[in-house]
Residue frames relative to the residue before (quaternion, step in Angstrom):
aa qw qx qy qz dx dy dz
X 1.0000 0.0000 0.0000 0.0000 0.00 0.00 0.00
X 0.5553 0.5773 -0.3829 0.4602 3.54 1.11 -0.73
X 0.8365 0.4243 -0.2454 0.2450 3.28 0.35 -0.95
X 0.4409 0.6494 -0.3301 0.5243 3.07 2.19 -0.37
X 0.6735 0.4137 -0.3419 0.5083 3.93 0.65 -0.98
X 0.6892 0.4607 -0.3122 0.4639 3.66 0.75 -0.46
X 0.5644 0.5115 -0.3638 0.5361 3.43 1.11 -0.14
X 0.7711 0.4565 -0.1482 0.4185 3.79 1.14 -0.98
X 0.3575 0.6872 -0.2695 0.5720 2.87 2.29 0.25
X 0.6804 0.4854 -0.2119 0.5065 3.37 0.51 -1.51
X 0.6856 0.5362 -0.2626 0.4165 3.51 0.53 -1.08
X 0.5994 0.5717 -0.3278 0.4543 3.34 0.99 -1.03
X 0.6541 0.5655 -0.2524 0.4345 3.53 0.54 -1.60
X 0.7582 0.3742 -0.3561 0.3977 3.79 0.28 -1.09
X 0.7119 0.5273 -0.3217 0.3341 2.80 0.96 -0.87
X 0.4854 0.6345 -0.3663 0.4771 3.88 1.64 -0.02
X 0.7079 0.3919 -0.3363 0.4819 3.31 0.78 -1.36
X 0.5416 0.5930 -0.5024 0.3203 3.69 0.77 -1.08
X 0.5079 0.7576 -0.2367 0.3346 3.71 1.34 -1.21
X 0.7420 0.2882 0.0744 0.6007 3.03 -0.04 -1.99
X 0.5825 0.4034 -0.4922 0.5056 4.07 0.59 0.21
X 0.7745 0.4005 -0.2858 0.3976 3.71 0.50 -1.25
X 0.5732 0.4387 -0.4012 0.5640 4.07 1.33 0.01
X 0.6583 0.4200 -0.5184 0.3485 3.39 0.68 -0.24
X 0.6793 0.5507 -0.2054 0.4395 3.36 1.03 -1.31
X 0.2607 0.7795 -0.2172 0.5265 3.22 1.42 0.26
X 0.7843 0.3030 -0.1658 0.5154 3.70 -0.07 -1.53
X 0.7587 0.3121 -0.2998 0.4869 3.92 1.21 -0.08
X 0.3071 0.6665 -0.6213 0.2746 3.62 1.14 0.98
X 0.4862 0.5775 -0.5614 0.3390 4.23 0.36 -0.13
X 0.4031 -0.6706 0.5889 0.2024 3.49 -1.48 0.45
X 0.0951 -0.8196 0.5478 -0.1385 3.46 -0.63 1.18
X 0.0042 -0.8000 0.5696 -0.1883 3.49 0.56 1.83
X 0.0040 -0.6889 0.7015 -0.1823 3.74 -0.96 1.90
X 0.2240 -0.6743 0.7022 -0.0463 3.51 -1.49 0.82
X 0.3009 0.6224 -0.6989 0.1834 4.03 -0.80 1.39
X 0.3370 -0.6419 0.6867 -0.0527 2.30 -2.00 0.91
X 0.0082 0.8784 -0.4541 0.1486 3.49 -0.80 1.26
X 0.3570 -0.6944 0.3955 0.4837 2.93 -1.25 -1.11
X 0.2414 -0.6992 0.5523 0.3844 4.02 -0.65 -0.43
X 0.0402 0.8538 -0.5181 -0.0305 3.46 -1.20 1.03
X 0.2719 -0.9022 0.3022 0.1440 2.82 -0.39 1.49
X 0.6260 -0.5948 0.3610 0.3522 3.56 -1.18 0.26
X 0.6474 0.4204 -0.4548 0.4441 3.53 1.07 0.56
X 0.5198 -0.6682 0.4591 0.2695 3.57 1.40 0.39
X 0.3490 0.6532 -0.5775 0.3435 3.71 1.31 0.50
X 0.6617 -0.4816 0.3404 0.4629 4.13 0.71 -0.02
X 0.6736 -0.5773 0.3651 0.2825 3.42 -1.62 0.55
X 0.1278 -0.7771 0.5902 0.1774 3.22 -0.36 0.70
X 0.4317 -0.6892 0.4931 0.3090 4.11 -1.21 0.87
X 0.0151 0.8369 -0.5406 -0.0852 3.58 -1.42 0.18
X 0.0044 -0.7204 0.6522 0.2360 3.70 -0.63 -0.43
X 0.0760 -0.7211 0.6869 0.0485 3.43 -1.32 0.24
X 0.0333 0.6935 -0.7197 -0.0018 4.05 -0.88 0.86
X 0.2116 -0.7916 0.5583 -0.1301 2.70 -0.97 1.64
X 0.1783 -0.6850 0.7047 0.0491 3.94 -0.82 0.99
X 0.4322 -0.4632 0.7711 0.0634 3.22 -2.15 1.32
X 0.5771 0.5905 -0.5552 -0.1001 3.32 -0.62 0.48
X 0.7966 0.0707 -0.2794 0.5313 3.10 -1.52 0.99
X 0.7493 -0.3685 0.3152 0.4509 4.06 0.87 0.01
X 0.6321 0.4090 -0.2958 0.5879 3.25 1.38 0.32
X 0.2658 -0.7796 0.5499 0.1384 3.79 -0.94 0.40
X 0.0319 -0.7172 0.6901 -0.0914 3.18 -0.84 1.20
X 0.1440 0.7455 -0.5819 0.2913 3.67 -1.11 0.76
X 0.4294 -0.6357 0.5631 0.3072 3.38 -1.37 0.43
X 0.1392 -0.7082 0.6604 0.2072 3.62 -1.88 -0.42
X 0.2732 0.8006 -0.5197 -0.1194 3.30 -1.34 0.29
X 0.3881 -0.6881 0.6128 -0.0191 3.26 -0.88 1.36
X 0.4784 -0.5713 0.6615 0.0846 2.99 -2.32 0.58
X 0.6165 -0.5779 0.2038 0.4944 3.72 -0.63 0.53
X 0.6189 -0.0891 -0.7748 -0.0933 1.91 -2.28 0.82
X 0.5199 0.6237 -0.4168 0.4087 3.65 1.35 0.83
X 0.4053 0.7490 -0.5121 0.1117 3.45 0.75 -0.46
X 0.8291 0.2660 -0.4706 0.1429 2.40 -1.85 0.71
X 0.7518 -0.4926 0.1274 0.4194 3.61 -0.74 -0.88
X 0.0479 0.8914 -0.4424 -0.0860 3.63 -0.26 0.52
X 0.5733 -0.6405 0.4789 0.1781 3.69 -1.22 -0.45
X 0.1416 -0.7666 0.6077 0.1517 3.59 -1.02 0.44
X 0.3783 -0.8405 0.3842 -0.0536 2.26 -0.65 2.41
X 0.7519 -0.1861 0.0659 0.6290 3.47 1.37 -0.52
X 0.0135 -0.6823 0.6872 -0.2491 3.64 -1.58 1.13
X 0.0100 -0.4939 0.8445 0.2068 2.72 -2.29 -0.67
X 0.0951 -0.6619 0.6855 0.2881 3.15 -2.00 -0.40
X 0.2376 -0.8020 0.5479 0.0113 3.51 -0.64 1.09
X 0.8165 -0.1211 0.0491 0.5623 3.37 -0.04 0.90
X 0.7629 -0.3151 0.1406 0.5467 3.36 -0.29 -1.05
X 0.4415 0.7841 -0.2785 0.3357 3.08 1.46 0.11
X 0.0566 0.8149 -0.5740 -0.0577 4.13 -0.08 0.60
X 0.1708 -0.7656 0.6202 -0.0007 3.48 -1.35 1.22
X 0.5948 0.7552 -0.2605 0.0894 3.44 0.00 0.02
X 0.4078 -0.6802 0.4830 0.3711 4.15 -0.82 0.06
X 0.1122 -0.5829 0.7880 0.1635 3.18 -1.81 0.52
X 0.2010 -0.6267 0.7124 0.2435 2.97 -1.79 0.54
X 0.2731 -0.7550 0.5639 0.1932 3.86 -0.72 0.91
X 0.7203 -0.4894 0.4122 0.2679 3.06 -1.72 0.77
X 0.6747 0.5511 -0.2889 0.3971 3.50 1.27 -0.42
X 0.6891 -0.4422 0.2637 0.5099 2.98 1.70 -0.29
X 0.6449 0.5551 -0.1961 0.4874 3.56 1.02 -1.68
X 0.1213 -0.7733 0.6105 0.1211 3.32 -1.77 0.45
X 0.2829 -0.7899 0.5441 0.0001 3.06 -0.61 1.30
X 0.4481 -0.7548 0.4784 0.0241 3.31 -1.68 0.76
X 0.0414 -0.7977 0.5944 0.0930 3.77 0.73 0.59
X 0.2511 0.7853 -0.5657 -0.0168 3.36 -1.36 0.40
X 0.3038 0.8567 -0.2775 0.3110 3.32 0.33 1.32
X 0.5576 -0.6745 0.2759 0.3975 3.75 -0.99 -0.56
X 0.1076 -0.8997 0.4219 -0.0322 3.12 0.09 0.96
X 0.0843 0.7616 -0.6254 0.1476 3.86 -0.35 1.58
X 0.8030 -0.4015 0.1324 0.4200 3.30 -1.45 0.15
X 0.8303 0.4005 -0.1619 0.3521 3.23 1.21 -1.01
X 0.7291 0.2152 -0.1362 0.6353 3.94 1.37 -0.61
X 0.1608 -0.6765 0.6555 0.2948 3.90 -1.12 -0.28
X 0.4543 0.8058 -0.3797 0.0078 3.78 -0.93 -0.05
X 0.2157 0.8446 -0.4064 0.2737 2.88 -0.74 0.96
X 0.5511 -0.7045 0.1177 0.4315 3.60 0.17 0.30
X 0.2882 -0.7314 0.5861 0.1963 4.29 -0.97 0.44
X 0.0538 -0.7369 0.6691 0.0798 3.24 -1.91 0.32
X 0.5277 -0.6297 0.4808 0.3064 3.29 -1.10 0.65
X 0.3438 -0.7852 0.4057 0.3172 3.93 0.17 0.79
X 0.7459 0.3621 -0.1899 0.5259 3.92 0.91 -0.47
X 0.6044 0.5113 -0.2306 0.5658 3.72 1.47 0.25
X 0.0278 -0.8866 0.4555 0.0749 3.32 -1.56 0.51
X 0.3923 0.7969 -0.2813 0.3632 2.34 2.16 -0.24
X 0.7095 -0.4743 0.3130 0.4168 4.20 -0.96 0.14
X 0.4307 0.7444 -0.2639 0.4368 3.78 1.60 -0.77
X 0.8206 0.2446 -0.1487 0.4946 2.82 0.00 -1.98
X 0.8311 0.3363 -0.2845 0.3393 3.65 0.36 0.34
X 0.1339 0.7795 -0.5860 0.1762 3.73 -0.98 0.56
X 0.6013 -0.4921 0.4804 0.4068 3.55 -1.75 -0.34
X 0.2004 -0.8181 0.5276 0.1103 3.23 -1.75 -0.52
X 0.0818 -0.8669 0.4918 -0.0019 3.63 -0.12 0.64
X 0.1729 0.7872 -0.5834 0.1006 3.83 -0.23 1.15
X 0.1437 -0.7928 0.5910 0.0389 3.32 -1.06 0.55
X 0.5683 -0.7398 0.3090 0.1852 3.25 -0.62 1.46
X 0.2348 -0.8416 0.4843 0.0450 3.25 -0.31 1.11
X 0.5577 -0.5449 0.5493 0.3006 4.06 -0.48 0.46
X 0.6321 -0.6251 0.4355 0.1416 3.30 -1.23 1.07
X 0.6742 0.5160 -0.0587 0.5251 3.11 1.36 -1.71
X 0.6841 0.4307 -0.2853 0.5150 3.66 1.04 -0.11
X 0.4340 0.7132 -0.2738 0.4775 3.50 1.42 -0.06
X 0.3557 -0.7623 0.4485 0.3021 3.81 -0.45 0.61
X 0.8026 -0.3429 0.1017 0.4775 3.77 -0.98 0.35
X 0.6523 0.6188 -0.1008 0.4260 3.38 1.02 -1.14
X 0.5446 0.5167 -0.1922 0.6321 3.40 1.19 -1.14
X 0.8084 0.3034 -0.2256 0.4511 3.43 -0.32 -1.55
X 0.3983 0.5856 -0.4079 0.5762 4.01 0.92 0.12
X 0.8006 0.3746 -0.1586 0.4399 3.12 -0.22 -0.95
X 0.7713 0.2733 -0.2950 0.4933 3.76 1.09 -0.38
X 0.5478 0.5285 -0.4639 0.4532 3.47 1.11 -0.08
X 0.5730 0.5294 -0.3984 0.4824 3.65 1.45 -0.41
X 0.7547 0.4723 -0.1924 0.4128 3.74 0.69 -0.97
X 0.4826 0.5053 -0.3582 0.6192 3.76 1.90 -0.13
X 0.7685 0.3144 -0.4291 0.3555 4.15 0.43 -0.61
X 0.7084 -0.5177 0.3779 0.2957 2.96 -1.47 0.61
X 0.5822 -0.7161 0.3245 0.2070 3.24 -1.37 1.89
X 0.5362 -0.6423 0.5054 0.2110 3.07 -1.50 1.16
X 0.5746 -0.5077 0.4645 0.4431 3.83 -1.16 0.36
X 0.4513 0.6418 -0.4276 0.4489 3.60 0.75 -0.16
X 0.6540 0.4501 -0.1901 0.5776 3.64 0.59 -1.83
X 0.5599 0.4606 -0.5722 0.3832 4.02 0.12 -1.12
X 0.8535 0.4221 -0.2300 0.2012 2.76 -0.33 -2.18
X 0.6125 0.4674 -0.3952 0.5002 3.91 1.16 -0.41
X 0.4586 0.4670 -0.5676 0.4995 3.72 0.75 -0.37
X 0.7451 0.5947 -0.2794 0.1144 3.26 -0.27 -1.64
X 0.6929 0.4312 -0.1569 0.5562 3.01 1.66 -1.08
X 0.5157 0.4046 -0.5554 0.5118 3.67 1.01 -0.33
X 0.5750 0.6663 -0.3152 0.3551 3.72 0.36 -0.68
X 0.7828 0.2613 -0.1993 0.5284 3.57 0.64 -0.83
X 0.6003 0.6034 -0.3506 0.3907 3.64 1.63 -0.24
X 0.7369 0.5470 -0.2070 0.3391 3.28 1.97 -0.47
X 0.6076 0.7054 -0.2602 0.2561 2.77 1.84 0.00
X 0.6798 -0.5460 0.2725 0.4069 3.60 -0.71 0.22
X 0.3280 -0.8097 0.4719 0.1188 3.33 -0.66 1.22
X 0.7067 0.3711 -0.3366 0.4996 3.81 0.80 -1.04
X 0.7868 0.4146 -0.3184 0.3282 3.87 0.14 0.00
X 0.5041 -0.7456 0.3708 0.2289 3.53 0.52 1.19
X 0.7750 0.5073 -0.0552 0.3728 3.38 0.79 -1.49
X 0.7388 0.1641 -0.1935 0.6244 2.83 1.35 -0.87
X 0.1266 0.7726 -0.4355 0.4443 3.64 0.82 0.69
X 0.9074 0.0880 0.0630 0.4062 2.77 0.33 -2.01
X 0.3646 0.5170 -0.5558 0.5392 3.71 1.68 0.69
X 0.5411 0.6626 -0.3887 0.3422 3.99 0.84 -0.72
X 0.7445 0.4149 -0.1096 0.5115 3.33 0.77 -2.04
X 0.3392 0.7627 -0.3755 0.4027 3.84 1.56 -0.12
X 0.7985 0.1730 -0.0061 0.5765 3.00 0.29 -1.97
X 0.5773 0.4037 -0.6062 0.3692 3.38 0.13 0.61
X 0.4354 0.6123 -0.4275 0.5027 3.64 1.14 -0.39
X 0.7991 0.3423 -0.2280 0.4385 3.53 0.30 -1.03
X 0.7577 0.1120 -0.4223 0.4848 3.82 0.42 -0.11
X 0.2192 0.5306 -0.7115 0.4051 3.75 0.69 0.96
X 0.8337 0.4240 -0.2553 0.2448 3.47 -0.22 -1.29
X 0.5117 0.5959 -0.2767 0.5536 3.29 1.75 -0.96
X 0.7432 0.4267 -0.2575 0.4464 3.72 0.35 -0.94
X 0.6452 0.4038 -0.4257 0.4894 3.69 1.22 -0.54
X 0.7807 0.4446 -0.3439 0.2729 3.41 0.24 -0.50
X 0.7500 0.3419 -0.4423 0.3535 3.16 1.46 0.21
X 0.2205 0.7395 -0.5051 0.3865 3.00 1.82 0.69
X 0.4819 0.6258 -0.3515 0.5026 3.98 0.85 -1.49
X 0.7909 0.3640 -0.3573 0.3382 4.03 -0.17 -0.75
X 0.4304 0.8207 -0.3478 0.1420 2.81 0.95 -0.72
């Protein structure tokens, strides 16, 4: 019998934190769609290299495009992240091929903070960054496309890739917390589909 009430014990607890995890994770279900444009400087002083980056909140994950000048050019994607308060974490994979690491502050008006090249170690592939958020409407035809596309509201297409970077990030060796992880992705899966549905 002991071990039954101690078993109904355990149950109780996850089932609190699952609680108090899914209201916290909660307070960052709002979409929060920003566009800057900067420079990267690296730590070997080889020169600034330009960039923009539009970034989407969704459901607590960031998705968004990039585009960069060499050795980044062209167009790429943010492949995985979050933003936590003011706080941005995330990869791009660049049109050049490379993948890069943003990790920084990120508020309405500047981003910055420092990058790495994710397969490199050398001084080059790493350095800081300073962008500052630039209106949509100042953007050229292409640009401002591309953010009126990243401001509407996410397609079931977008859920289901959030969802899965989301369940790919979660912790594997702890069972418990595994499964408060695969929780809230369950929950802004469902949030994101249904306002996908209005669309």
């Amino acid at each position: 019998m002991p071990d039954i009430r101690h078993l109904d014990f355990r149950r109780l607890v996850s089932t609190l934190l699952l609680v108090v995890g899914l209201t916290a994770a909660g307070s960052g279900f709002a979409d929060d769609a920003r566009r800057y444009e900067g420079l990267l400087l690296p730590d070997d002083f080889g020169g600034p290299i330009s960039v923009s980056i539009e970034l989407r909140n969704l459901q607590g994950l960031l998705v968004g495009e990039f585009k960069g000048e060499s050795p980044f050019s062209g167009k790429g994607r943010v492949t995985s992240g979050d933003m936590n308060g003011s706080k941005c974490d995330f990869h791009v994979q660049t049109g050049a091929g490379p993948v890069l690491h943003l990790s920084g502050t990120c508020t309405a008006n500047i981003f910055e903070g420092k990058y790495r090249q994710a397969e490199r170690s050398d001084a080059g592939s790493r350095g800081s960054f300073r962008l500052m958020s630039k209106p949509a409407d100042e953007a050229d035809d292409t640009q401002s496309a591309a953010a009126r596309k990243s401001a509407a509201p996410a397609s079931v297409t977008q859920c289901i890739e959030a969802n899965t970077r989301c369940l790919l990030s979660c912790p594997q060796a702890d069972p418990d917390a595994a499964f408060l992880c695969a929780s809230q992705c369950r929950s802004r899966f469902k949030s994101c589909k249904s306002r996908a549905a209005l669309r």
